[in-house]
N, C-alpha and C positions, 0 to 999 in steps of 0.2 A: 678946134671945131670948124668945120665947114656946111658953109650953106648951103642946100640942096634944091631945087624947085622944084616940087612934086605935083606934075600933071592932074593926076586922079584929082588931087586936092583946090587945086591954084592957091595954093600957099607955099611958104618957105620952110621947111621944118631940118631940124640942125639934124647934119650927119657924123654918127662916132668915128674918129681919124683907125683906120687898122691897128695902128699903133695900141690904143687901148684895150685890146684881149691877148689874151697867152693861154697856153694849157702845156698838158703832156698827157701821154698814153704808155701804160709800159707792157710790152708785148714781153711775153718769158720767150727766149730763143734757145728752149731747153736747158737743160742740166741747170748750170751756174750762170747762166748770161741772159740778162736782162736788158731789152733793146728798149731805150727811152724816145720818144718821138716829140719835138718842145718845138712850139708853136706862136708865134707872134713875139710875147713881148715875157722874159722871163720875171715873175714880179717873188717879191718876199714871201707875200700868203703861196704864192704855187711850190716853189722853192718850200717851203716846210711841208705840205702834202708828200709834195716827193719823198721828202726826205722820210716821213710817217711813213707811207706805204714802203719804202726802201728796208728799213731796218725792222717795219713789223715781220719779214722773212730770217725765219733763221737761218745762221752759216753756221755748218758744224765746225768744231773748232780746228786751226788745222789746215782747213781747206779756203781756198778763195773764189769768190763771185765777182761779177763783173758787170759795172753798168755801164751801156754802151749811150752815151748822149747823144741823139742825133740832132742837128743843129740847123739841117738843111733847112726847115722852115720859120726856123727862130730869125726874127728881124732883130730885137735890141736885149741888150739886159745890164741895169745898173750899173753903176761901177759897185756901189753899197752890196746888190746882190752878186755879184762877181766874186769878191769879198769871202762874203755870207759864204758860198758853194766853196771857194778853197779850204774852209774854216772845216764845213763840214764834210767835204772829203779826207782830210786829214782823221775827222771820227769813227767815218765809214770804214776807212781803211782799218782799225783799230777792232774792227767788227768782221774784220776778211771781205770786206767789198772796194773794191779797184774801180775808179768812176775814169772812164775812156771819151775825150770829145772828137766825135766824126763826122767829115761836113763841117767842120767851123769854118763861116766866112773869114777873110783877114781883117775886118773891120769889126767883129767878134772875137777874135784874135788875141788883137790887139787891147780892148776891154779888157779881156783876161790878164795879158802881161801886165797892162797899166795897172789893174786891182790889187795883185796877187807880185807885184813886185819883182815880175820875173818868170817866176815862180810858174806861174799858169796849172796845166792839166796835158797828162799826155793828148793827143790830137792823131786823129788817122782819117786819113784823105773820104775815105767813102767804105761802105758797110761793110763790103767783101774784103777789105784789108782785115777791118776791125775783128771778124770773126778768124779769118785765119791768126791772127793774132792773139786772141785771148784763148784761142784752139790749141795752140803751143805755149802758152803760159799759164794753161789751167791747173797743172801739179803744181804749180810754186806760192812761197807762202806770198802775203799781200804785198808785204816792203819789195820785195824780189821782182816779183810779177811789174808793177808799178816802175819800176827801176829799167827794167828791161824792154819796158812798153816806151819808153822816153827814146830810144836809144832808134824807133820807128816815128817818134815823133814829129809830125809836120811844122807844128807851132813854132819850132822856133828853127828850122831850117831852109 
């Protein structure tokens, strides 16, 4: 917390640090691709929203969806929720959803390897990779898709 001196007032009154809000927005970018936009600080509670509103969409079976995480405005996120999202992209996938991080800063990055043991999430520089990317991997089933999205992946190159 930081102290703020507010004029109108002549008092001191505590100001919340950025750090403490996060959100996300998920914009459909047609057909099967879902653009996630994640903001400030990624926390637990927002993290299972997502994941609700993610899988209340059906995939027909067969076919795969793609959620595109965008990161650009995300400042921090757990190592626990780090975790948490390799855990549950693992499920996603099992459901025909491919979860894609774009925009990961490397101090973000980096979270991700440390959490997930290596492991991380494919990663594509900025949007317009990301869509030509999941635009050529949209026939293929989830494992495949996910596989071949690594192979563009920034994270660990």
């Amino acid at each position: 917390m930081k102290a703020v001196k507010d004029p109108a007032h002549r008092r001191t009154r505590t100001a919340t640090p950025p750090r403490s809000w996060g959100g996300y927005l998920i914009l459909p970018r047609g057909g099967r691709v879902h653009q996630v936009h994640l903001t400030g600080v990624l926390s637990e509670d927002r993290l299972r929203e997502l994941e609700a509103s993610l899988v209340a969409t059906p995939v027909a079976a067969g076919s795969t969806s793609f959620v595109l995480l965008d990161a650009g405005h995300l400042i921090h996120m757990p190592l626990a929720v780090a975790l948490g999202l390799s855990e549950r992209e693992r499920r996603w996938r099992s459901r025909g959803i491919v979860a894609v991080w774009v925009g990961l800063s490397p101090y973000l990055a980096n979270v991700l390897l440390l959490a997930t043991a290596g492991e991380g999430l494919p990663s594509l520089p900025d949007m317009t990779t990301a869509l030509d990317a999941v635009e050529i991997m949209a026939g293929l089933p989830p494992a495949v898709a996910r596989e071949r999205l690594e192979a563009w992946d920034t994270m660990r190159h």
